[in-house]
C-alpha positions as CSV (number, residue, x, y, z in Angstrom):
1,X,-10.1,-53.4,-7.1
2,X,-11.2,-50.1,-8.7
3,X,-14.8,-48.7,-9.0
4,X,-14.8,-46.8,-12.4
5,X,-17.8,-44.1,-12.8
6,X,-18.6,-42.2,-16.0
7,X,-20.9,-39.8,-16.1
8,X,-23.6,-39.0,-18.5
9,X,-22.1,-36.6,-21.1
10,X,-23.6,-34.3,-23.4
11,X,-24.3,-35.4,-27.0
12,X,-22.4,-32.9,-28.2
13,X,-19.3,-33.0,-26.4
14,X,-19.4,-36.7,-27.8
15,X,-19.9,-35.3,-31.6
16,X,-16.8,-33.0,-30.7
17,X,-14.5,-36.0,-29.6
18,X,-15.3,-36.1,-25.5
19,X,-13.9,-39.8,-24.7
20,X,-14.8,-41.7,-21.1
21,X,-10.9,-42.8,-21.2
22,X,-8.9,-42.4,-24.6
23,X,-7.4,-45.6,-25.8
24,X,-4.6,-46.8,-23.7
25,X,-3.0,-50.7,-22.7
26,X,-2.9,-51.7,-19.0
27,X,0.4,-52.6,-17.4
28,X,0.8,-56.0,-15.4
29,X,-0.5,-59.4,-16.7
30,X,-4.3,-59.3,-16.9
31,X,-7.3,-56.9,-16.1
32,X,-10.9,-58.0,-14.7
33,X,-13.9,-55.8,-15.8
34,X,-17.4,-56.2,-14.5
35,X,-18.9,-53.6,-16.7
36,X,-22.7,-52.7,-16.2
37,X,-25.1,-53.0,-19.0
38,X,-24.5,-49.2,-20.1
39,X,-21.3,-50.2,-22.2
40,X,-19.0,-48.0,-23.7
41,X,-15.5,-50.4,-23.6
42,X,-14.1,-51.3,-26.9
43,X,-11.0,-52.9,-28.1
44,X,-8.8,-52.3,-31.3
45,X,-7.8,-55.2,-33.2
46,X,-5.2,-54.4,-36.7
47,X,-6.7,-50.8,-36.2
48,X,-10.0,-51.3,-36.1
49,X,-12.7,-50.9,-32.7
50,X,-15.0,-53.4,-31.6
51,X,-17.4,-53.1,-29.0
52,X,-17.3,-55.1,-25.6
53,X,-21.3,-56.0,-25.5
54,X,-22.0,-56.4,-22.1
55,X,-23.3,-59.3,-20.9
56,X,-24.9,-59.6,-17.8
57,X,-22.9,-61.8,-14.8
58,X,-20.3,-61.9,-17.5
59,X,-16.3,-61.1,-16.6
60,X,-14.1,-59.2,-19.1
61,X,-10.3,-60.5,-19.1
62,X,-8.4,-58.3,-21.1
63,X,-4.9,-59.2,-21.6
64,X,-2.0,-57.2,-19.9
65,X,1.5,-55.0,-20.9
66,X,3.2,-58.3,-20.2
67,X,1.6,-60.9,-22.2
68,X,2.0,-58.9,-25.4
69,X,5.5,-58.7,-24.5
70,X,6.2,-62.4,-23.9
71,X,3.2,-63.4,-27.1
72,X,2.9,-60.3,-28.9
73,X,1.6,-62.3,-31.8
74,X,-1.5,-63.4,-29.1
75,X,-3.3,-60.0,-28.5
76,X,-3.3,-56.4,-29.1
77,X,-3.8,-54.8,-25.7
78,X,-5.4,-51.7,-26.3
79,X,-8.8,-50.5,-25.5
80,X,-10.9,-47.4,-24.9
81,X,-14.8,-46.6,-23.0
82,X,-16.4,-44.6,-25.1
83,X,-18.3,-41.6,-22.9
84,X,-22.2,-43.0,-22.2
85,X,-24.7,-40.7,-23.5
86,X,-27.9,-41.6,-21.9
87,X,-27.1,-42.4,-18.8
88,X,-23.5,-42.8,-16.6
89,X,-21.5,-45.7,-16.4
90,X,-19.8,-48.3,-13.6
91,X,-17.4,-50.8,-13.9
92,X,-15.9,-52.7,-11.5
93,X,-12.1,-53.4,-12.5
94,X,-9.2,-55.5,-11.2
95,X,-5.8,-55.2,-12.3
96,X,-4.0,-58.6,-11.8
97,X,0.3,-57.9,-11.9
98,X,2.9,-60.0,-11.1
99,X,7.3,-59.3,-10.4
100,X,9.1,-60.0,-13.2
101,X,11.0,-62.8,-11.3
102,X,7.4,-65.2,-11.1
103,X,6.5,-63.9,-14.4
104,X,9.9,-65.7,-16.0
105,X,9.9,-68.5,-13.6
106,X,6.0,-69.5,-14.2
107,X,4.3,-68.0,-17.6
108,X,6.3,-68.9,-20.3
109,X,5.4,-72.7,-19.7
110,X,1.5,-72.0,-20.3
111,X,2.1,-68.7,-22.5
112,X,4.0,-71.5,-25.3
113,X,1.3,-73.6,-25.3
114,X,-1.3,-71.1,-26.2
């Protein structure tokens, strides 16, 4: 479990390009985000980037490295936080992974019936 902080940046270091964390895919199966209601994450989906609205109580599951490599057809794993401008930001953030010997005994059963 990781406590992410951004701080409040400077509106224009945001004009200029000034990311929270540039875009980028996490590695093992599936990532847990408790974001506060600042927001900022956003996904890319056939290029384009949508915003993750937060919602409050509400847990983000954002799929891992390995299940675009068993279902790439399922998801596009990459996302972004876009640096908060009016005030900082937390999120709360756990990466689940698993060995590569449970992930070929166990997932492709409930990854093929997706």
């Amino acid at each position: 479990l990781r406590l992410f902080h951004y701080p409040q940046t400077d509106p224009n270091e945001i004009a200029q390009g000034a990311m929270g964390q540039g875009s980028h895919t996490d590695e093992g199966l599936m990532t847990f985000i408790l974001q506060d209601e600042v927001g900022g994450l956003e996904y890319q989906h056939f290029g384009r980037w949508y915003p993750v609205v937060p919602v409050p109580g509400a847990i983000v599951v954002n799929g891992g490295n390995w299940i675009h490599k068993l279902r790439p057809e399922l998801i596009d794993p990459v996302h972004r936080v876009l640096s908060p401008s009016t005030q900082e930001r937390f999120s709360f953030v756990f990466l689940y992974q698993m060995s590569i010997v449970t992930l070929e005994r166990h997932t492709h059963d409930w990854l093929r019936d997706l």
